[in-house]
C-alpha positions in Angstrom: 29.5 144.8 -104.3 27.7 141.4 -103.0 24.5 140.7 -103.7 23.3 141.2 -100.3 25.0 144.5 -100.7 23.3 145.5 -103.1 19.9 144.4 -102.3 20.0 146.4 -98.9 21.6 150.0 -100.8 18.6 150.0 -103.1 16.3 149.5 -100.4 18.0 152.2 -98.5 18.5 154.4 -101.3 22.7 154.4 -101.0 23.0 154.2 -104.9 24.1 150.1 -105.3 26.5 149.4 -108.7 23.1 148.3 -110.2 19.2 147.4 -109.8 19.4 144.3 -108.3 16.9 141.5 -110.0 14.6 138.6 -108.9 13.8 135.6 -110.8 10.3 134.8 -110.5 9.5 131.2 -112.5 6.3 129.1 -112.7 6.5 125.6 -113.5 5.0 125.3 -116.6 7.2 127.9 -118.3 10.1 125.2 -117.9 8.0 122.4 -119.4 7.3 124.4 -122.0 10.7 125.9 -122.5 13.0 123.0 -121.2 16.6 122.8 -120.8 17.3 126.0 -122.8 15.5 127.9 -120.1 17.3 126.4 -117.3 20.6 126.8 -118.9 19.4 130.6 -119.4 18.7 131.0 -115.3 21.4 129.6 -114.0 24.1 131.7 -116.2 22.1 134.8 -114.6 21.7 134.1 -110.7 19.5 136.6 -109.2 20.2 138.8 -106.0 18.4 136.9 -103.9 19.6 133.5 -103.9 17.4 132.0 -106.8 20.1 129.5 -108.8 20.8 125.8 -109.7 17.4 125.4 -112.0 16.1 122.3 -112.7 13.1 121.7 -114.8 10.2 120.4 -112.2 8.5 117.0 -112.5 5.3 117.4 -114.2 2.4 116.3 -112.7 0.3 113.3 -114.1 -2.8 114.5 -114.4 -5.3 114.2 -117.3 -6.3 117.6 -118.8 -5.6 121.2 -117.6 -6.9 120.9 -113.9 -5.3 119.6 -110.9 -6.5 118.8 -107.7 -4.9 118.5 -104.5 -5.5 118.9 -100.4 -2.9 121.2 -99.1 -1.7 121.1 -95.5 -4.7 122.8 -94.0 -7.7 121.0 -95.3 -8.1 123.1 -98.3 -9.1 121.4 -101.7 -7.5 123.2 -104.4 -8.0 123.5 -108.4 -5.4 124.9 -110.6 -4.3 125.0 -113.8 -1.6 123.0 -114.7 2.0 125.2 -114.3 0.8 127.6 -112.5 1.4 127.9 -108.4 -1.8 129.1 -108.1 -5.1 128.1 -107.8 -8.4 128.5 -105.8 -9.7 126.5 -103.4 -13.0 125.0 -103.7 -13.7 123.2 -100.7 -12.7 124.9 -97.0 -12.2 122.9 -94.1 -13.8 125.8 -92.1 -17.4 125.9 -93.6 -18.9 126.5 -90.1 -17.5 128.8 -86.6 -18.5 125.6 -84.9 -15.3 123.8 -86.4 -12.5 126.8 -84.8 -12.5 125.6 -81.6 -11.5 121.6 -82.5 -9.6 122.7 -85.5 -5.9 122.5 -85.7 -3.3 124.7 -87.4 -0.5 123.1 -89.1 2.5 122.4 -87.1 5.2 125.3 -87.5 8.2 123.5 -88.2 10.7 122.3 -86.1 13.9 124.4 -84.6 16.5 121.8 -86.1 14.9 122.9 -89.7 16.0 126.9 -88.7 19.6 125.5 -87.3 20.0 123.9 -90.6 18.9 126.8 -92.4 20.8 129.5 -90.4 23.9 127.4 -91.2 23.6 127.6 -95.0 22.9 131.2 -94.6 25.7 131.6 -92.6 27.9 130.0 -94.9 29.9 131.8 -97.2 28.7 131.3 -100.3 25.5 132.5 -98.9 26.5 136.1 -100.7 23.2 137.0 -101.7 20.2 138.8 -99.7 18.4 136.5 -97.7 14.8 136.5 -97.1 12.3 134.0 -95.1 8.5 134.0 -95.3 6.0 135.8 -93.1 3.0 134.6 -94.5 -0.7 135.8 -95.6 -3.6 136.8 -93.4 -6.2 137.9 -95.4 -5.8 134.9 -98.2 -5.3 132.3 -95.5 -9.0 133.7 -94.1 -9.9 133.4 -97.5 -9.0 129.5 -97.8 -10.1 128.8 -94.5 -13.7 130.1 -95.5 -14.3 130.7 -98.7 -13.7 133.9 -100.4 -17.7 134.4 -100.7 -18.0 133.3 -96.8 -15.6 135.7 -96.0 -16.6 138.7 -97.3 -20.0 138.1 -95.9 -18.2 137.5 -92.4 -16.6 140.9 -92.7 -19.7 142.7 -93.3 -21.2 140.4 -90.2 -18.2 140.6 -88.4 -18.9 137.6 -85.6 -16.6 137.3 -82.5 -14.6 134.0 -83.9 -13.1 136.3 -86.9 -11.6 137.7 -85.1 -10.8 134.9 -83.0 -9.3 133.5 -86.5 -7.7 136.5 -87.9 -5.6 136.5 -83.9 -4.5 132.8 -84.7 -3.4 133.2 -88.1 -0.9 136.5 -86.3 0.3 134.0 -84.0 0.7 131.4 -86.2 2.6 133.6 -88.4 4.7 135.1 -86.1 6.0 131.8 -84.8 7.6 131.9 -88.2 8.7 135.1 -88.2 10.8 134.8 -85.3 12.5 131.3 -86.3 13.3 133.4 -89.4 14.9 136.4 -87.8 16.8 133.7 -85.3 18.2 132.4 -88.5 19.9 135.4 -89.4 17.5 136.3 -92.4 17.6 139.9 -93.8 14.0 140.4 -94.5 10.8 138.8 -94.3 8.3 138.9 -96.7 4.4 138.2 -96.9 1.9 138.4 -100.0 -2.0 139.4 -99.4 -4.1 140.6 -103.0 -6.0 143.3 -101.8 -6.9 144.5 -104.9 -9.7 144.1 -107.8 -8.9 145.3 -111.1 -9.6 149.0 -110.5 -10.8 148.4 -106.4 -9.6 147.5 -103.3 -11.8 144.2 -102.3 -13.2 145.4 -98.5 -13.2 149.4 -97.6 -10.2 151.5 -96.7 -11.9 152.0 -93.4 -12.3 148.3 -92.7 -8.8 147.8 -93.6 -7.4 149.8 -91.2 -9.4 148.7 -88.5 -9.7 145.3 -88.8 -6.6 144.1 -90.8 -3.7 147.4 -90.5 -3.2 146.6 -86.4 -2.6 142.7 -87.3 -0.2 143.3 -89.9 1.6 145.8 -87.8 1.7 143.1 -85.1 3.1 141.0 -87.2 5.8 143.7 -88.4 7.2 144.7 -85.1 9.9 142.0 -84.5 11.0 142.7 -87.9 11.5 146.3 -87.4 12.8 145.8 -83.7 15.9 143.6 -85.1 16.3 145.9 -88.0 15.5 143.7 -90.6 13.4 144.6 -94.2 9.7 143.8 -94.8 9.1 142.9 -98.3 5.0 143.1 -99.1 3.6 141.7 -102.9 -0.3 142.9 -103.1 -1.9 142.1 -106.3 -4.5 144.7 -107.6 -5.7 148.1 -107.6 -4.2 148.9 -103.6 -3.3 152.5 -103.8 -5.6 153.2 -100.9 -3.5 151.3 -98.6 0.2 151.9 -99.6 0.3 154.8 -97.5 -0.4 152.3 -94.4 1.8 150.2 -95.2 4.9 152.1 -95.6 3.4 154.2 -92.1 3.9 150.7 -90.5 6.5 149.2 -91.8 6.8 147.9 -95.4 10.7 148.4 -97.0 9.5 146.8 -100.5 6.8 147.2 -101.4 5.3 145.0 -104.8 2.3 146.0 -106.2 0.9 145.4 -109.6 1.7 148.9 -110.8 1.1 148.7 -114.8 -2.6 148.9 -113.3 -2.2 152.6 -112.7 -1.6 156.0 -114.2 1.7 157.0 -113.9 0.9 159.7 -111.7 -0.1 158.7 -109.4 3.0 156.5 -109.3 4.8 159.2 -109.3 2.9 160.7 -106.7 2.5 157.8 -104.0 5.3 155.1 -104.9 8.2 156.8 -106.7 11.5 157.9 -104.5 9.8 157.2 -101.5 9.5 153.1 -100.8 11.9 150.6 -102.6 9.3 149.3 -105.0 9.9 145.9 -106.0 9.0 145.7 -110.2 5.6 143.7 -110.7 6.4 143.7 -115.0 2.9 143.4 -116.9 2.3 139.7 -116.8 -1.3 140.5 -118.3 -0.4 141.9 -121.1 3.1 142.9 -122.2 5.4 140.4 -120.9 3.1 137.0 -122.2 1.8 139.0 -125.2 3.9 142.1 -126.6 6.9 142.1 -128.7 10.5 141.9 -127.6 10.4 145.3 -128.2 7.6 146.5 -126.1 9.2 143.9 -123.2 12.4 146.0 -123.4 10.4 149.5 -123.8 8.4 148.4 -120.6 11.5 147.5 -118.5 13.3 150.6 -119.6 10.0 153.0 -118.6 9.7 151.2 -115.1 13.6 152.1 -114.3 12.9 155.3 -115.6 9.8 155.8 -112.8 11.1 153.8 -109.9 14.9 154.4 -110.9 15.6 157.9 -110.0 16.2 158.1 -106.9 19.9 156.8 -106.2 17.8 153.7 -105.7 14.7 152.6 -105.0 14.0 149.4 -107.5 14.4 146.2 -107.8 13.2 144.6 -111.1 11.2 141.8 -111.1 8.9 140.1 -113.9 7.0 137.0 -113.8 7.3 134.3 -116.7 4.5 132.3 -116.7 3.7 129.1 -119.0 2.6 131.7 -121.9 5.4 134.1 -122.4 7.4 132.9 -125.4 11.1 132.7 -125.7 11.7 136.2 -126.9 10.0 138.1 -124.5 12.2 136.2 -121.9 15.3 136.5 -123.6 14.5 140.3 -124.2 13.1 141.3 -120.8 17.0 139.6 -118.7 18.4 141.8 -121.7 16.5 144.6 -120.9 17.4 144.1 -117.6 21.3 144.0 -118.2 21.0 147.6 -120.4 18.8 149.8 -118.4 19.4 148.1 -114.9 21.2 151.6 -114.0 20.0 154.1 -111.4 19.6 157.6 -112.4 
């Protein structure tokens, strides 16, 4: 069974060989691991295409904190490692500035030819996946994530004017993607506090639910899978998003009870692992790692299907933990 294969029977809950695995890698954990930690990626490609690790050039910054302008104006601060950040100057600060301002430009058709050819190749055995954006965080960056929320509650005309741009924007990807011949697109909006969702469910669905499911259609219409990673406590909207759409979905589910797991996630949506980066992974023993890995197959596991494992090692998470997680991966990666 290929890869690909294998991706698209858990998804559809056809019983695959195994649970199919993504590596997820920041920066800093190979600076802090090095070569050993390449070495130990690249004898373990992942499902999704994720091989050939090098260790990333280290920015020269003095400190912790890095600063940097990304394409749309923003001025970020992050840690150093990380992929992450928050932005702390938007190049949005008044409505005045939507008219004049310009979106980046969505890149050219010759850089999908070249990329439906390697995908088209065949070594290109695993599942394939291009990116359908954010909408929400990209508001977020735009304004501010304290401007924001006050222009929900206010709710002016150019939101909304904004929030239809970003769709467009977006979907000018999305269909360069599918014309590429990907499998699935995927897209990444925290909705979620620690134990909240950030706006009201009944704000969500009017305001944000018809723009995502704008955004979904062409996905759905060529058959393809939509992938969706939502950080937080987001129970209140999983149900719309599987009622629109969503394959795989990625939540951070070590934030909730088990039962309701059981109750909203387990058997019926692929669920794609979200490992406790808080806590266990960075922080527990290489016993708890494995104990953690082998309870997640056992929720999301069941079901001839259903899960594909997926834990995050950041700068922090020592060597153990990574070598026992991949091994905990390899012993309980079995559907039940």
């Amino acid at each position: 069974m290929t890869s690909r294969e294998r991706v698209l029977a858990a998804i559809e809950f056809r019983g695959p060989d195994r649970v199919p695995f993504q590596h997820a890698v920041f920066p800093g954990a190979f600076w802090r691991h090095g070569q050993k930690l390449v070495d130990f990626l690249n004898a373990r490609p992942d499902d999704f295409g994720a091989r050939n690790f090098t260790i990333p050039p280290e920015p020269q910054v003095e400190g912790d904190i890095e600063e940097y302008v990304d394409q749309w104006g923003c001025r970020w601060l992050r840690r150093k490692g990380y992929s992450a950040g928050e932005v702390k100057e938007a190049p949005l600060k008044s409505w005045d500035q939507l008219r004049d301002y310009q979106f980046p430009p969505v890149p050219d058709d010759s850089v999908f030819e070249d990329i439906a050819r390697r995908l088209q190749s065949p070594e290109c055995s695993w599942f394939r996946t291009g990116g359908g954006g954010t909408l929400f965080e990209q508001m977020q960056w735009l304004r501010t994530s304290e401007q924001l929320f006050l222009d929900l509650a206010e709710e002016p005309e150019p939101l909304h004017e904004l929030a239809d741009r970003l769709v467009e924007w977006n979907l000018q990807h999305i269909h360069k993607w599918l014309k590429a011949g990907v499998d699935g697109i995927t897209f990444a909006d925290d909705w979620g506090a620690q134990d909240r969702l950030l706006i009201s469910p009944r704000q969500w669905r009017y305001f944000f639910k018809p723009r995502y499911a704008r955004m979904f259609e062409p996905i759905k219409h060529a058959g393809k899978k939509i992938f969706f990673h939502t950080d937080g406590w987001t129970v209140d909207i999983w149900d719309d998003l599987i009622e629109i759409g969503v394959d795989v979905l990625n939540p951070q589910h070590p934030l909730m009870p088990r039962q309701l797991l059981e109750e909203k996630l387990a058997g019926k949506v692929c669920v794609r692992s979200d490992l406790d980066r808080q806590y266990i992974i960075p922080f527990g023993t290489p016993e708890q790692v494995r104990q953690h890995v082998k309870e997640t197959v056992e929720l999301f596991g069941r079901f001839n299907g259903g899960l594909i494992l997926h834990g995050e090692i950041g700068p922090e998470v020592p060597w153990q933990n990574i070598v026992a997680m991949y091994e905990a991966f390899d012993e309980f990666g079995r559907y039940g």
